[in-house]
N, C-alpha and C positions, 0 to 999 in steps of 0.2 A: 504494500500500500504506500502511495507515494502522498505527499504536501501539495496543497492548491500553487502555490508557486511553481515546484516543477512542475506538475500537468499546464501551466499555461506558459511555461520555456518548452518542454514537448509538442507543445499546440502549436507555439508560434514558430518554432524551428522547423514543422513541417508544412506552413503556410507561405503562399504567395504572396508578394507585395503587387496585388491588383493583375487582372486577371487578363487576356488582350485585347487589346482594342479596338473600336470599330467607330466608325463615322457615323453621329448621331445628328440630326436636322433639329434645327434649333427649337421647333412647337415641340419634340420628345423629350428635350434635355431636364427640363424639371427631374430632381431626385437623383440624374445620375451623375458622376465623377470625373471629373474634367483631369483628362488624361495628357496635358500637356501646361504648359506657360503661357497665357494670354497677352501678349504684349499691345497697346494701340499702333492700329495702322497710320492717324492720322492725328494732329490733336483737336479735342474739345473744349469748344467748339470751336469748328473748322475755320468758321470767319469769323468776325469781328460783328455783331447784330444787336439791335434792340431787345431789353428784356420787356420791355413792355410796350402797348399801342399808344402813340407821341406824337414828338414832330423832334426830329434831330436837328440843333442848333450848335452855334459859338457861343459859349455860355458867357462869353464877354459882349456878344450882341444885343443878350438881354438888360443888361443894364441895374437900374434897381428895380426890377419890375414889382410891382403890386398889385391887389383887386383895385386898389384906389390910384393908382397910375401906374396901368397897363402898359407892357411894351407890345407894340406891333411890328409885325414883318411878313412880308408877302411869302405866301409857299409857292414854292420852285420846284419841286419833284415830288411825286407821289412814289414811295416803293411798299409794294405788298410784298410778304413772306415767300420765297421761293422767285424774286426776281433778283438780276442783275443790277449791281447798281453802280458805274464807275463816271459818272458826272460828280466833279468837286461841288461840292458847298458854294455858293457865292457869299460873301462878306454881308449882312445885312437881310439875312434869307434864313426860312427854316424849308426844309421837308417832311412832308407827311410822313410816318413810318410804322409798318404793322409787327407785333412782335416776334420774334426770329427774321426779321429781313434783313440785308446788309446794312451796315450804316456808311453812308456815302461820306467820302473821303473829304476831311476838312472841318466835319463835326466833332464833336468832341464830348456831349452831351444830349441827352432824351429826355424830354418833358412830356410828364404823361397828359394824355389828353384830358382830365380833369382839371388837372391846374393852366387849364387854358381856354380860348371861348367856343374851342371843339371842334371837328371836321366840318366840312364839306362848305368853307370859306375860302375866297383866294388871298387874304390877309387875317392873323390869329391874332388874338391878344393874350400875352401871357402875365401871368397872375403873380408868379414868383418864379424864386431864381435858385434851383438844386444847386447842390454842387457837381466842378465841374467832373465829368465821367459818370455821372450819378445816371440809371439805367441802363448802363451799356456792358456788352459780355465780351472779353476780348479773347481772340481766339488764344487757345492753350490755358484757358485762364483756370481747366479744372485738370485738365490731363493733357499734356506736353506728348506728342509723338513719341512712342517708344516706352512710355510707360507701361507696366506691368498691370493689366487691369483684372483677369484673373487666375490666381494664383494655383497651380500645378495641384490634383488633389480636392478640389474645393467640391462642392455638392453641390449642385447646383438650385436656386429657389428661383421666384421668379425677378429676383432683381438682377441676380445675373443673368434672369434670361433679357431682361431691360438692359442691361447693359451692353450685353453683347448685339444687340438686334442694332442698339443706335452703333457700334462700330461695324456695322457690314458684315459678322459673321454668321450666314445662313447655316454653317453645321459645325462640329469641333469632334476632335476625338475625344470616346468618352471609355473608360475601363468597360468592359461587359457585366451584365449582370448575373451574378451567379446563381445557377439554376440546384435548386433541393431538393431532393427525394424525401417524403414524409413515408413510414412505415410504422406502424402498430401493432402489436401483436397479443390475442390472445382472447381464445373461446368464450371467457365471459363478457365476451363488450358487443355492444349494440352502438350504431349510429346514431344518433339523435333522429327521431320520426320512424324508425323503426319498430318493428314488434318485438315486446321484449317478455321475457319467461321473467317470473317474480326475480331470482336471482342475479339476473343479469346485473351489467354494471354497463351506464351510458357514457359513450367513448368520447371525454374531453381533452383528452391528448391530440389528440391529431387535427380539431379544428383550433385548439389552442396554438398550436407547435403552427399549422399553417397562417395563424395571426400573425404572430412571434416574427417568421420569415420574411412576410408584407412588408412588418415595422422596420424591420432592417434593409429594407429596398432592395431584396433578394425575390428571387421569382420560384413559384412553389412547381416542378417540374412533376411533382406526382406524388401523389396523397391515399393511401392505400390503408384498407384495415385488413389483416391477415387472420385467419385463425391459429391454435397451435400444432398448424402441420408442417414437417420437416422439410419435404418435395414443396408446395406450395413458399414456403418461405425463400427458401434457396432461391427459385425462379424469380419471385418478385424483388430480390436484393441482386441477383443477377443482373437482371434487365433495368434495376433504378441505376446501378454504375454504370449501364453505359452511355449516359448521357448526363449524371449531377455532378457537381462539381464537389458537392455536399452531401450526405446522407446521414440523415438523422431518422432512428429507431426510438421505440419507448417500449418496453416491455419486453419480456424474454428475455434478459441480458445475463440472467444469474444463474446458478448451478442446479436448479428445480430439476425433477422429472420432465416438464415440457419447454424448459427454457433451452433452445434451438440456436437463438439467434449468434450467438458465440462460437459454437464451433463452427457453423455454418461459414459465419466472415472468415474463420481462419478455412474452411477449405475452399473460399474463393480468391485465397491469397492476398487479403489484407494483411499488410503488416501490425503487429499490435504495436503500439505506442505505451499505453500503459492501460491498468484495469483495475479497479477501484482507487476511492481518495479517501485521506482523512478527512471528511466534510461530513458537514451534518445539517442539512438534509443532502441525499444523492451519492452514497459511499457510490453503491455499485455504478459506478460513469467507464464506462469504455470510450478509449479514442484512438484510429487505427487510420494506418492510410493503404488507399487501394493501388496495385500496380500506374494505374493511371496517375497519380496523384492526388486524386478525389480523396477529401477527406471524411471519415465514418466516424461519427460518434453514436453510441445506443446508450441512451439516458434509461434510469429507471421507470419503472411502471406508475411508480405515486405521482400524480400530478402535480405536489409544489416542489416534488424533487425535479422531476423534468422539467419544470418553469423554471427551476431555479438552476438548474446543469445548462440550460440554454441559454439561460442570459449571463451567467458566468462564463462560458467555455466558447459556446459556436456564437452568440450575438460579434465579440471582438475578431474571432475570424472570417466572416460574414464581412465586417467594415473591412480587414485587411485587403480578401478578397477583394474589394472592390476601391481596393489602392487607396484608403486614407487608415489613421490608426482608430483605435476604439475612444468612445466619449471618454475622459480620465474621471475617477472617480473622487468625492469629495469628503474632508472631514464635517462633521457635525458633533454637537453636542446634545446628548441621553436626554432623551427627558422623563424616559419610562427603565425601569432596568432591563438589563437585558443578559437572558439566560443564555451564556457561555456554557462551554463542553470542555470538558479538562483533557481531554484528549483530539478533538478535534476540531479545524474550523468548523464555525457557526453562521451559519445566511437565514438568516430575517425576512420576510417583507413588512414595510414601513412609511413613513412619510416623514420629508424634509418638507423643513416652513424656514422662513426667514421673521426674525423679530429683532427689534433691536440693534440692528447689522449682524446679527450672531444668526449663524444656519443648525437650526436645532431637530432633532430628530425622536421618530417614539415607533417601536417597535408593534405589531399585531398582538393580539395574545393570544391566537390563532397557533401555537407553533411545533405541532404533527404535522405530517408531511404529506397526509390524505388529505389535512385541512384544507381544500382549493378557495375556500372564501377569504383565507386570510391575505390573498393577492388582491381582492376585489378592493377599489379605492386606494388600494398602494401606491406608491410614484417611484419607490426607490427598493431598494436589496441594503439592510445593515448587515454587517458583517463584522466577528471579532475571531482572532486566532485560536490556538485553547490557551484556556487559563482555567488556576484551579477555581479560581469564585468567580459568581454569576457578576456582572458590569451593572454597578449601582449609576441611575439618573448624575447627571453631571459630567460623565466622564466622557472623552472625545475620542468617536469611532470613524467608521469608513464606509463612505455611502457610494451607492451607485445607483444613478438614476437611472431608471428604466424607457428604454428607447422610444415607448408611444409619449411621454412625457415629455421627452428632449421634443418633437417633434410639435406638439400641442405649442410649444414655447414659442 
């Protein structure tokens, strides 16, 4: 039995740093990994333009202008948004000007049309006197050519995708998205809406685990609940390798009379990585990698051990996969005690709040590992090492936010 620290130096040493790449068109790019350095083609903004609808003047033309002795001056050019404009300024002149248009050579300030007696006059009276450059954008004035706009890695939301649309780029390369095999296993489970014998137990692994995979912006390549047959299982873990990058199991993992799924991966020549952790919840966690380099993990049957082996182990490979590192996780301080294992890590679900500029945190009291309600309303994973006594309120632990959370942010 190995420490939560090596099982994730084993995990990460068998993980790729982002998976290859393909040319994604800029309406898909939300969510995925921008697989390169964005530099500007050009800088912003390109020309030199009014930020607002005006009249572009010599702000030494205006004078002392005021509502009580207006200055006047004949307009000379009308420029709307999207024209050319390379006629100078005359000395004594304003132009019309809509905002984003060029500003004609020789001005040097934009007076909004409100502090003046407004369009569709061929002489304006102006009311006051900005200072001068006051509404004008000068080209480079936010990004310089050549600048870095986004950064290698990045995920993209929709401001990058605003970003990148005003610099011209219709697509980018983006890491692939990594494809998961979900597998389940075992006689007494039922689907949800299915017919179920009193006994049964309804199967929240595998529409959990297929959430789980969504939130991490992985794609659920195949989702299967098996019963515990030896031939049928092989097959269906046969055929998820040949196309996941990922395969994750829940049940069968342990040495029972119908627990299958272990020897099986080893006679499809996964290599084992390691099998069981000092952890508590989720000892029994296997992690194995397939000739392909597909990585296999088979989390335990209990649903908050499996919630809980997922978002410890495969969520961080998942982000690697997909070429950025995992969310880092955060200290808090107790605010509930928290029952520690003298022999092994301990994973909580919980909530982190902010009060006071202090990030505090309070444990379920939820904490069997059949319990699946105690995830319900959680935002984070507490977590302590062992120790011989349980962590009395006060003391500062190690939180991990849980990835639909980060996202909600």
């Amino acid at each position: 039995m190995i420490t939560v620290q090596q099982a994730h130096e084993i995990i990460r040493t068998a993980t790729v740093t982002g998976l290859q790449t393909e040319s994604v068109p800029l309406h898909e790019l939300t969510g995925r990994v921008i697989a390169e350095q964005i530099r500007a083609e050009f800088p912003m903004p390109r020309f030199t333009n009014a930020a607002m609808d005006g009249f572009a003047v010599m702000r030494d033309d205006l004078g002392d202008a005021s509502e009580d002795r207006p200055t006047r001056l004949p307009v000379t050019q009308k420029i709307p948004a999207g024209s050319s404009c390379s006629t100078h300024l005359a000395s004594r002149s304003c132009a019309m000007i809509m905002t984003g248009a060029p500003v004609p050579p020789g001005a040097d300030t934009v007076v909004p049309f409100e502090e003046t007696s407004g369009f569709g006059q061929t002489e304006v009276e102006f009311y006051r006197v900005p200072k001068r450059g006051a509404n004008i954008r000068h080209t480079g004035e936010e990004v310089d050519a050549g600048t870095v706009i986004v950064e290698l890695g990045t995920r993209v939301t929709p401001a990058e995708v605003a970003i990148l649309a005003a610099f011209d780029r219709a697509s980018l390369p983006a890491y692939r998205i990594p494809n998961v095999a979900l597998l389940t296993v075992g006689d007494e489970l039922r689907m949800p809406g299915e017919a179920a014998a009193p006994l049964s137990i309804f199967n929240s692994n595998l529409p959990m685990l297929d959430a789980c995979v969504r939130a991490c912006g992985a794609r659920v390549s195949a989702a299967l609940q098996l019963p515990d047959d030896r031939n049928l299982i092989r097959q269906a873990l046969e055929a998820s390798l040949e196309h996941a990058d990922m395969l994750v199991t829940a049940g069968g993992i342990s040495t029972g009379a119908y627990d299958f799924v272990q020897e099986t991966l080893t006679g499809l020549g996964i290599r084992q990585g390691f099998w069981k952790v000092a952890q508590k919840p989720g000892k029994p966690l296997y992690f194995g990698t397939a000739p392909s380099g597909s990585l296999v993990f088979s989390l335990p049957g209990n649903p908050v051990s499996a919630l809980a082996c997922f978002l410890e182990y495969c969520s961080p490979a998942l982000s690697r996969l997909q070429g950025i590192e995992p969310q880092p996780k955060v200290e808090a301080w107790l605010e509930t005690p928290f029952p520690s294992d003298p022999k092994r890590h301990r994973f909580l679900f919980g909530r982190i709040r902010t009060e006071g500029g202090r990030l505090l945190c309070s444990v379920s009291s939820k904490t069997e590992s059949h319990m699946l309600t105690a995830a319900g309303g959680s935002n984070c994973i507490v977590e302590s090492p062992p120790v011989p006594e349980h962590l009395p309120a006060g003391r500062l632990v190690t939180c991990a936010p849980l990835p639909w959370t980060l996202q909600a942010c």
